[in-house]
GURO-464119 format. One record per residue (C-alpha): residue in three letters; y, z, x. Coordinates in steps of 0.1 Angstrom, whole numbers, padded with zeros to 4 digits, always signed. Example, Ala and Ser with C-alpha at 12.3 -4.5 7.8 and 13.67 -1.06 7.14 Angstrom:
<rs>
ALA-0045+0078+0123 SER-0011+0071+0137 
</rs>
This chain:
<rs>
UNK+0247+0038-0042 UNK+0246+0076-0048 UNK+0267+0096-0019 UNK+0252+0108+0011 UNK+0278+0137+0013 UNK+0269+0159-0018 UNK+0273+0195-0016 UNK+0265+0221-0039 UNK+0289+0250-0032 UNK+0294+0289-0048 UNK+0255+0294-0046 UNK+0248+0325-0057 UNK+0235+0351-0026 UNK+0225+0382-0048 UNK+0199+0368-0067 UNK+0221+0370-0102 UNK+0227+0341-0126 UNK+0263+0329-0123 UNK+0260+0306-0151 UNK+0282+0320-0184 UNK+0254+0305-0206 UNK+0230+0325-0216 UNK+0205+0297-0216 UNK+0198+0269-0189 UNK+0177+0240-0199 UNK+0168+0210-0173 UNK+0156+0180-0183 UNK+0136+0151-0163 UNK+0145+0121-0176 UNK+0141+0096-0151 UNK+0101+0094-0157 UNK+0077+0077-0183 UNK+0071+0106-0192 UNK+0100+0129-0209 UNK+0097+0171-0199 UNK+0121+0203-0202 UNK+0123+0237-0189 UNK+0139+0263-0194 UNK+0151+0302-0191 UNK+0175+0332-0196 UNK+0205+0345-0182 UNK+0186+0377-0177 UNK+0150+0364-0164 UNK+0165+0328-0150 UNK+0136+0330-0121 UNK+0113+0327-0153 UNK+0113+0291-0162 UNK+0098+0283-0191 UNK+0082+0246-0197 UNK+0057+0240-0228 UNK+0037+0222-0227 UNK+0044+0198-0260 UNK+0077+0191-0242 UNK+0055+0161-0224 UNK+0057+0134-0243 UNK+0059+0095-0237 UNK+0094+0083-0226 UNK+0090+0053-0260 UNK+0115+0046-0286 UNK+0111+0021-0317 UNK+0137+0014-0340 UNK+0132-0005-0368 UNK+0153-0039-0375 UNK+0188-0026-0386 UNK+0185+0001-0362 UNK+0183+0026-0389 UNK+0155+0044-0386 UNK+0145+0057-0352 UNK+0111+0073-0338 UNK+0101+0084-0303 UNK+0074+0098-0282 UNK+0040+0096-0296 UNK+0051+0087-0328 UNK+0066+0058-0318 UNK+0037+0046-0296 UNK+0015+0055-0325 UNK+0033+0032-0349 UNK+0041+0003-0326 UNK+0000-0001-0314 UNK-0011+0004-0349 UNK+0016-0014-0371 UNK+0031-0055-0367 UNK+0066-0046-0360 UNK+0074-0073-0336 UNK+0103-0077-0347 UNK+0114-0045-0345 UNK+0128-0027-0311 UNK+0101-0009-0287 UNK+0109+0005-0257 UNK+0082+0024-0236 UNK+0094+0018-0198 UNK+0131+0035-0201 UNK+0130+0048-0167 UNK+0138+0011-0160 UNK+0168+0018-0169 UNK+0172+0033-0134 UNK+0162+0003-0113 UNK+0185-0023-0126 UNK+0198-0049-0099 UNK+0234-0042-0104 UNK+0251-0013-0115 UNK+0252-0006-0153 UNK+0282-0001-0177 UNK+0284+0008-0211 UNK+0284-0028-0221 UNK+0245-0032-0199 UNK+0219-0048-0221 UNK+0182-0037-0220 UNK+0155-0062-0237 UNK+0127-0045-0250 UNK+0089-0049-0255 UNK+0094-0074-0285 UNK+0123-0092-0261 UNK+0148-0080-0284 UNK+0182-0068-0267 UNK+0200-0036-0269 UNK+0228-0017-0250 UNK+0218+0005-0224 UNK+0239+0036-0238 UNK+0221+0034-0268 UNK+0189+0040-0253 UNK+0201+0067-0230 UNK+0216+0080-0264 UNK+0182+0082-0284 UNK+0165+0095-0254 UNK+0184+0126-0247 UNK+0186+0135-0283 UNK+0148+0132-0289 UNK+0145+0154-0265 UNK+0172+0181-0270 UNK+0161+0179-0304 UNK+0128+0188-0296 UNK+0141+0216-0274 UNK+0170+0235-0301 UNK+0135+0233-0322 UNK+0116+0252-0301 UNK+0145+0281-0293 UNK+0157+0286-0326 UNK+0116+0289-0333 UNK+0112+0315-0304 UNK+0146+0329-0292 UNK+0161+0342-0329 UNK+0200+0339-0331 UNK+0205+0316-0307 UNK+0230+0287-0311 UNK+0236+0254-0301 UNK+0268+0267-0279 UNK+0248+0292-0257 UNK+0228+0265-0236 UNK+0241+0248-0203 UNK+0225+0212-0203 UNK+0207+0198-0165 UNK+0203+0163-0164 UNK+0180+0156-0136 UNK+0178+0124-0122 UNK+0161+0101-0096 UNK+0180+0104-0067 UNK+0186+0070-0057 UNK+0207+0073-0090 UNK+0239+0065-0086 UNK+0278+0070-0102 UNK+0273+0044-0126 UNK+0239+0057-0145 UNK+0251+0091-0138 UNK+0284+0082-0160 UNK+0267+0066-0184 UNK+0239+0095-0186 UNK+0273+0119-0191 UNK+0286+0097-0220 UNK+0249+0098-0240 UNK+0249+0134-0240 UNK+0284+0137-0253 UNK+0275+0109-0280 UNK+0249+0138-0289 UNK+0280+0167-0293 UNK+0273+0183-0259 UNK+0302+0195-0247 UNK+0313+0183-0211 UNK+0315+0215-0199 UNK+0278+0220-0208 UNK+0264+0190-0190 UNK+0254+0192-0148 UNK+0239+0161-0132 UNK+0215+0173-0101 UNK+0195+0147-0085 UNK+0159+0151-0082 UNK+0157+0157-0042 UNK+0183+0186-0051 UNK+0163+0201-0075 UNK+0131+0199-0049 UNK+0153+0213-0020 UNK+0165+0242-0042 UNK+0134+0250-0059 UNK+0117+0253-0021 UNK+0143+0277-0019 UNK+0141+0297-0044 UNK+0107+0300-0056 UNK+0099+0330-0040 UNK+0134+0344-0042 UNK+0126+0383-0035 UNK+0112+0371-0003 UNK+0143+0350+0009 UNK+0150+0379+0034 UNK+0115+0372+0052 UNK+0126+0337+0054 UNK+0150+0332+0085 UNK+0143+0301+0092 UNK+0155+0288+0060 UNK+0191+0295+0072 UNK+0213+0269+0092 UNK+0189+0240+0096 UNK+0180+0210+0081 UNK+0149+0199+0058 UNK+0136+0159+0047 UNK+0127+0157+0013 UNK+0102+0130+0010 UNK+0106+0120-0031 UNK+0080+0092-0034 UNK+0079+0084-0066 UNK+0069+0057-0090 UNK+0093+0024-0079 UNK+0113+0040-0053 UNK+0107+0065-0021 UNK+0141+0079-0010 UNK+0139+0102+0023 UNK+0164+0127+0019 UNK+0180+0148+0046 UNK+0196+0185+0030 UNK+0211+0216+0053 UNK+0213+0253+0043 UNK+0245+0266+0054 UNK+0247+0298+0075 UNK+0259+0324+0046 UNK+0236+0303+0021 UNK+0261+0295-0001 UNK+0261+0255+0000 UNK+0234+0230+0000 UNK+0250+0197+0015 UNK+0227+0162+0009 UNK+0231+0144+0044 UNK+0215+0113+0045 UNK+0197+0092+0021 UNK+0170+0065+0022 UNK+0153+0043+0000 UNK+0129+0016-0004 UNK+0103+0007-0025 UNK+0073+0026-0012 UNK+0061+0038-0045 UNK+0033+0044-0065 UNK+0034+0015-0084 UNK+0025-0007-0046 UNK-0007+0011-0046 UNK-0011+0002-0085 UNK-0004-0036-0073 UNK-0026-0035-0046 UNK-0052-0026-0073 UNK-0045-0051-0100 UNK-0047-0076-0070 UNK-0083-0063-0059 UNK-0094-0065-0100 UNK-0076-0103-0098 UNK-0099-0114-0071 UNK-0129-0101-0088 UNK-0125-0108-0124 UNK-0106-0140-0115 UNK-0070-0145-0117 UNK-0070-0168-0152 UNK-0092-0140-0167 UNK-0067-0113-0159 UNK-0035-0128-0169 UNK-0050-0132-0206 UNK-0060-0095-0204 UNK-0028-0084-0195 UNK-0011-0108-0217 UNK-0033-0100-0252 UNK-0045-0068-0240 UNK-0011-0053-0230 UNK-0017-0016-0241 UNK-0053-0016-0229 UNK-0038-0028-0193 UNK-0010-0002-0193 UNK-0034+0023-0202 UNK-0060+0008-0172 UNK-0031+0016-0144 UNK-0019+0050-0160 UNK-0056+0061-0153 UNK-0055+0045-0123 UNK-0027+0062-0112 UNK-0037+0094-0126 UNK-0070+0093-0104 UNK-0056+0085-0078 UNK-0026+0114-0075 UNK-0057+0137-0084 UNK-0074+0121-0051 UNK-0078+0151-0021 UNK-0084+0142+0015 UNK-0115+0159+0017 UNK-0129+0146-0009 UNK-0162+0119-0001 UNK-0171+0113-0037 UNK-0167+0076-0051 UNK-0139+0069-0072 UNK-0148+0059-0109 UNK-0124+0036-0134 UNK-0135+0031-0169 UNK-0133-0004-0175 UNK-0120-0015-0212 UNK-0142-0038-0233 UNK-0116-0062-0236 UNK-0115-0070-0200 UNK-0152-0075-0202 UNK-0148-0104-0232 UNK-0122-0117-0213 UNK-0145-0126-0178 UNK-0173-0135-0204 UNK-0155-0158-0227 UNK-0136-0176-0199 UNK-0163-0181-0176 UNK-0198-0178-0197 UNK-0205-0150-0171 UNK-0210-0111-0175 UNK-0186-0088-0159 UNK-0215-0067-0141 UNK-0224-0102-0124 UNK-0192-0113-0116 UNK-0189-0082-0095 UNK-0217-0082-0079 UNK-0209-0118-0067 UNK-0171-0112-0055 UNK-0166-0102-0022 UNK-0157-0068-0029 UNK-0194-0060-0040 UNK-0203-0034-0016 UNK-0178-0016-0021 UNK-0172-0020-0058 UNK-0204-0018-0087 UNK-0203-0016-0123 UNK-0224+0008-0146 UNK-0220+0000-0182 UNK-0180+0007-0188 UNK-0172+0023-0150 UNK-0165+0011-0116 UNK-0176+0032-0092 UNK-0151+0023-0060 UNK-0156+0038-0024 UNK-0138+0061-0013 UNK-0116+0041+0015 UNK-0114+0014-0005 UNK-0091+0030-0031 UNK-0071+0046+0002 UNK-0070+0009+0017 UNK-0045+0004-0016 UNK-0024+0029-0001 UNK-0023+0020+0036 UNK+0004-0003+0036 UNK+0031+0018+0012 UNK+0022+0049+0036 UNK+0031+0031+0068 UNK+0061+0019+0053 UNK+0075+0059+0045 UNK+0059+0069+0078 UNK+0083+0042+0096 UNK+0115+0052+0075 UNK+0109+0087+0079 UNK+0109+0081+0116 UNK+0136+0061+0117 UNK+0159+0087+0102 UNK+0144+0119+0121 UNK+0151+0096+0154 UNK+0191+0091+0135 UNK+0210+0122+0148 UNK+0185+0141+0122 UNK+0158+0148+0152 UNK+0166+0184+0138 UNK+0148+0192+0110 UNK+0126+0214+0113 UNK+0104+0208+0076 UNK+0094+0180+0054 UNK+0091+0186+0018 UNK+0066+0158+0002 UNK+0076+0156-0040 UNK+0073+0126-0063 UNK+0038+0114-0083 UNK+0021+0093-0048 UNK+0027+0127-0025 UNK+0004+0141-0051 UNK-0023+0122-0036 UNK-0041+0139-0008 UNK-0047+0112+0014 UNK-0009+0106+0013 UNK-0004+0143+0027 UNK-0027+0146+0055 UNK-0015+0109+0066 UNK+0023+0129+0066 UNK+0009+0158+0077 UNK-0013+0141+0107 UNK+0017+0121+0121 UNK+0044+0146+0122 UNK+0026+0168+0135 UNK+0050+0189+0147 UNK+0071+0194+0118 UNK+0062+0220+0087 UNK+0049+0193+0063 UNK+0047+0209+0028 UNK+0039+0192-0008 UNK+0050+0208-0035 UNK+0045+0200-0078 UNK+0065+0172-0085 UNK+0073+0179-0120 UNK+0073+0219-0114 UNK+0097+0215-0081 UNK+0122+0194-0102 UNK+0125+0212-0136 UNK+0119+0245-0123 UNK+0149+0237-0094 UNK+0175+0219-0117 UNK+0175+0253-0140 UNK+0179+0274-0108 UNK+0207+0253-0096 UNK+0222+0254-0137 UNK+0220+0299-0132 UNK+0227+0297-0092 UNK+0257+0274-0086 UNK+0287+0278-0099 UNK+0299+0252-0128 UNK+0333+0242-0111 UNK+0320+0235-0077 
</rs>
């Protein structure tokens, strides 16, 4: 379990990078998708993060482990090419939701159910991406060496000691000095970025000082409810109290793969997902994208492009099209299909999300009512907080706190480089 008494001291009041780098790079590796940012010693409010930096979080190597490919690339190859028995990976942030805590000696199985150690894929992953990154700055920033750059490993923040460790020995299997590498959890990063993002204007920002904030990270598996305190001279950011459950993103997903189960049948969608596996991945990533991109006040119906192969599925299993299959399931008023789409109502997409927000609205009572009845803000980050209807539920029942969402991938890049210029190195 990651400690509830973290403090980041020697913060830096004056507005000046601390950091005897003259770059800071932050890197968000605890996603399926893999992202950087970056700035300069001189300009380190100026965070840099291209856009080709997103990439899929996927690695394939092929059977001797000799040849290695990530990203796109590597999902590229695997859809398109028989390599089963070769090793894919395309879920690595599952590396941070093992049961029990993971050593160097931790095996992963893979797509193809092949085996291999944890530390190798943490290994692969960091050096796709810093590869990807010395690329770009020795394309942009002439003169620039290997040696200038301070490296910020961000993190969920349920992470604990052990995958922390571990993410600590991958980079320095890469020839990044220890001295180079910070760990920051992602709540941090949130909590500092809030801070900091309008940083000429901290003077108009008095309340900021000597209280206490929640920052609400729901992300994909896991929520964790995270209490932080500015102290007096601003100079430390302590981490209180942590708690986590599994309140995600992906519940919502479930709720929907359940709805699709009772209307296509649940024989019809276990072959989909089990010969289709790609085409059902990709179903749920739009699913999940639509429904972050949800906003409260928005009436509209919500549409989901159907993939043929679901289609052949209901039709070769039960003789029956999939139009008339929905149109006889119970769901049928609120669910119709037009050639490839299902056009859902509106509630019915924010039923999927009803139980997983009453479930954060009850923690995050709980621990305002434990000694934390204090904080005066709530900071919503992580990919479900991006959903609208999520933020007016926060926002509607605690009322009478400052209830503020910000951009999950922004707020956590853009505050683990801010913390790699602000806070001093040894501290």
């Amino acid at each position: 379990m990651v400690s509830s008494n973290r403090m980041l001291r020697g913060i830096s009041t004056g507005y000046e990078s601390t950091c005897y780098k003259p770059i800071v790079v932050a890197f968000l590796i605890g996603h399926s998708i893999w992202c950087y940012g970056f700035s300069c010693h001189g300009n380190w409010s100026e965070v840099y993060t291209p856009q080709e930096s997103d990439f899929p979080a996927a690695l394939l190597w092929n059977r001797d482990k000799s040849v290695i490919t990530s990203g796109h690339e590597a999902l590229h190859q695997f859809k398109t090419k028989d390599l089963k028995d070769w090793y894919f990976f395309l879920q690595i942030a599952n590396v941070f939701y093992l049961e029990k805590a993971i050593t160097q000696n931790t095996m992963l199985k893979g797509y193809t159910g092949k085996d291999i150690k944890a530390i190798e894929v943490l290994e692969q992953s960091i050096r796709s991406q810093v590869e990807d990154f010395l690329h770009l700055i020795h394309k942009q920033i002439q003169c620039r060496k290997e040696s200038d750059v301070k490296y910020v490993f961000t993190v969920p923040t349920h992470s604990d000691d052990s995958i922390q460790q571990l993410i600590i020995e991958a980079a320095l299997r890469n020839g990044i000095p220890r001295s180079s590498i910070s760990m920051v959890l992602e709540s941090e990063a949130a909590f500092f970025y809030h801070q900091y993002c309008f940083p000429r204007k901290w003077e108009q920002k008095k309340d900021s000082v000597g209280q206490k904030y929640l920052v609400a990270n729901l992300g994909d598996k896991l929520s964790t409810l995270s209490v932080h305190y500015i102290s007096g001279d601003r100079s430390a950011n302590q981490l209180l109290r942590i708690s986590t459950g599994p309140w995600g993103l992906e519940s919502v997903c479930n709720e929907f793969e359940t709805c699709l189960a009772d209307i296509i049948g649940n024989e019809q969608m276990q072959r989909f997902k089990s010969e289709y596996c790609f085409e059902f991945i990709a179903l749920v990533e739009r699913f999940k994208q639509k429904f972050r991109s949800l906003k409260s006040s928005d009436s509209r119906d919500v549409i989901t492009l159907i993939p043929l192969s679901m289609a052949n599925c209901v039709l070769e299993n039960t003789s029956t099209s999939l139009g008339e299959t929905v149109s006889r399931s119970k769901y049928s008023e609120d669910v119709t299909l037009t050639n490839d789409k299902l056009r859902w109502k509106r509630d019915r997409i924010f039923q999927f999300a009803d139980k997983v927000i009453g479930q954060i609205i009850d923690q995050t009572e709980t621990l305002l009512a434990s000694e934390m009845s204090d904080v005066t803000a709530i900071l919503l980050t992580g990919h479900l907080s991006e959903c609208g209807f999520v933020q007016m539920a926060m926002r509607k029942y605690f009322a009478n706190h400052h209830v503020l969402a910000l951009n999950t991938q922004v707020a956590a890049v853009k505050g683990a480089v801010y913390i790699g210029h602000l806070v001093n190195s040894e501290n």
